[in-house]
C-alpha positions, 0 to 999 in steps of 0.5 A, spaced: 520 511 465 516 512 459 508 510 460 501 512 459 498 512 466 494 518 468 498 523 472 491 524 477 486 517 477 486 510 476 480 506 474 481 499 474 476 493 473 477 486 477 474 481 477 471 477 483 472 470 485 469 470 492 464 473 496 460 473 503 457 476 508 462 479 510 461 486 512 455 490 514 455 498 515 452 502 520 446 507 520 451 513 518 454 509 512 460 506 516 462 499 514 463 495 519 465 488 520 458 483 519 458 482 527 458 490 529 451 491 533 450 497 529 449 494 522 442 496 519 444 492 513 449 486 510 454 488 505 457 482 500 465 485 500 468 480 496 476 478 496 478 485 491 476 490 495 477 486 502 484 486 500 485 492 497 482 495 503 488 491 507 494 493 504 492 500 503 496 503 508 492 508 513 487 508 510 480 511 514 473 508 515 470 506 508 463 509 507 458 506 504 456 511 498 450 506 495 447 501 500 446 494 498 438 493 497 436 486 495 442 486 492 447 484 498 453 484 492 451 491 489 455 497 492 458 503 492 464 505 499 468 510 499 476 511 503 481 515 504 489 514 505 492 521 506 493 525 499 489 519 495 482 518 494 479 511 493 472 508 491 470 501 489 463 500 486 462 492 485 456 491 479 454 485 475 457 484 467 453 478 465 448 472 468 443 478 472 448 478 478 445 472 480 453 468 483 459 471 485 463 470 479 458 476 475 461 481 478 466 486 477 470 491 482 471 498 478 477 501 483 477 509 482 484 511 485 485 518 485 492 522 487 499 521 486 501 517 481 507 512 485 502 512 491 496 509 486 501 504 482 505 501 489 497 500 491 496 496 485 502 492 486 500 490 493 493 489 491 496 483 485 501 482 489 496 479 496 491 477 491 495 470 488 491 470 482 491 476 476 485 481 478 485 484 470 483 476 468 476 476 465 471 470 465 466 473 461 471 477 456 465 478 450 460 481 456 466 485 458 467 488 452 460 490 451 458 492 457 464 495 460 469 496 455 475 493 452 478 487 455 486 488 453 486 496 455 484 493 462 490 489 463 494 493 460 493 498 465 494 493 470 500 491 468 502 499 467 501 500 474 505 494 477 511 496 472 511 503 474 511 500 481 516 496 480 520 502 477 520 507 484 522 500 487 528 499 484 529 506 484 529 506 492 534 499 492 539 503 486 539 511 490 540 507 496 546 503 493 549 509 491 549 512 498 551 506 501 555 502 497 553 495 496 551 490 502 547 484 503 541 488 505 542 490 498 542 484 496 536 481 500 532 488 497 534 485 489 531 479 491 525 481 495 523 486 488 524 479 484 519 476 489 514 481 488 514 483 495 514 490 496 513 489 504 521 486 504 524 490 500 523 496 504 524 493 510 531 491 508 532 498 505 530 500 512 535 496 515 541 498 512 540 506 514 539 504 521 546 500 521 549 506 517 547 511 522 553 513 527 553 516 534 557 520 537 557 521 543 559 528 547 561 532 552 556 537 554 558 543 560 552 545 564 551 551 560 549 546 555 556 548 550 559 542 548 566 539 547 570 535 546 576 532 551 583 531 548 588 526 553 594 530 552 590 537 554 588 533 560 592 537 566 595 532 571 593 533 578 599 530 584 595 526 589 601 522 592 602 528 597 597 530 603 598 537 608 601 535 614 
């Protein structure tokens, strides 16, 4: 497929719906959950980026690169997830920060471009609502950059996505010829549930795996027995 998506980084701009004092972060940076004894201060992470740390898979401990001051909803934290690189910086784009809907999540993604798109796509997928939907486009467009270039990127990361997914169902139907399972991957693609479409894409390969089973002589060498080989031995007669 054709696009214009950056082969290394992704920058993404959300908007945030809600937040609270949901986290903190420890003495060295890491965040922890509000209850965690170690927290020397609160962090406000919000619906975005509590998702997005969700749905990444493996993702590590994220660290809080600038620390919220009296401001709980300002900061910046960093993770990793194998080969990808993930930063979050939350920061106000109107009305001086003073309620939730005032701020942004600017979501830096860098490394391979399939494994930053499938991100977007469970990141949409799991929020409910379109994160590129701007409240205040004119304070977008003046402070932080054009409002239509935002989504299109969304919307180009969720059809890449989308794409590789399809590619999956399409390389396995080659290989296995048509199923329900197939079938179930279709309309789990149509749903926009990633999760379901490799899950029966799973199932097929497992109940296409034949076993057979071998003999083995003890010296490890194996082999089969064939009936028509097998030499009869007469035990109808005893040795007087």
């Amino acid at each position: 497929m054709q696009e214009s998506l950056d082969p290394s980084t992704s920058v993404l701009y959300a908007q945030v719906r809600k937040a609270g004092p949901s986290h903190g972060h420890d003495e060295e940076g890491h965040l922890r959950l509000k209850a965690h004894p170690s927290n020397v201060t609160s962090v406000w992470l919000g619906d975005v980026t509590t998702t997005l740390l969700r749905v990444v898979s493996g993702v590590s401990t994220p660290l809080v690169q600038q620390s919220p001051r009296f401001d709980e909803q300002r900061w910046i934290i960093s993770a990793k997830s194998g080969d990808l690189n993930l930063e979050v910086e939350s920061l106000p784009y109107w009305g001086f920060g003073l309620i939730t809907r005032c701020y942004l999540n600017k979501i830096t993604l860098t490394g391979p471009l399939e494994q930053r798109a499938r991100i977007v796509y469970d990141l949409v997928s799991s929020l409910g609502h379109k994160p590129w939907e701007i409240f205040r486009k004119g304070s977008f467009n003046r402070k932080i950059g054009e409002y239509g270039s935002n989504e299109k990127s969304w919307k180009e990361h969720i059809e890449r996505a989308k794409w590789d997914l399809n590619e999956m169902i399409e390389n396995t139907l080659s290989q296995k010829g048509e199923s329900p399972e197939i079938e179930i991957a279709r309309n789990a693609l149509a749903d926009d549930n990633a999760p379901a479409v490799l899950r029966a894409l799973a199932r097929l390969e497992a109940d296409s795996i034949d076993i057979e089973i071998e003999e083995v002589d003890p010296d490890g060498a194996v082999y089969s027995l064939d009936e028509e080989h097998i030499p009869l031995v007469d035990l109808s007669s005893e040795e007087e």
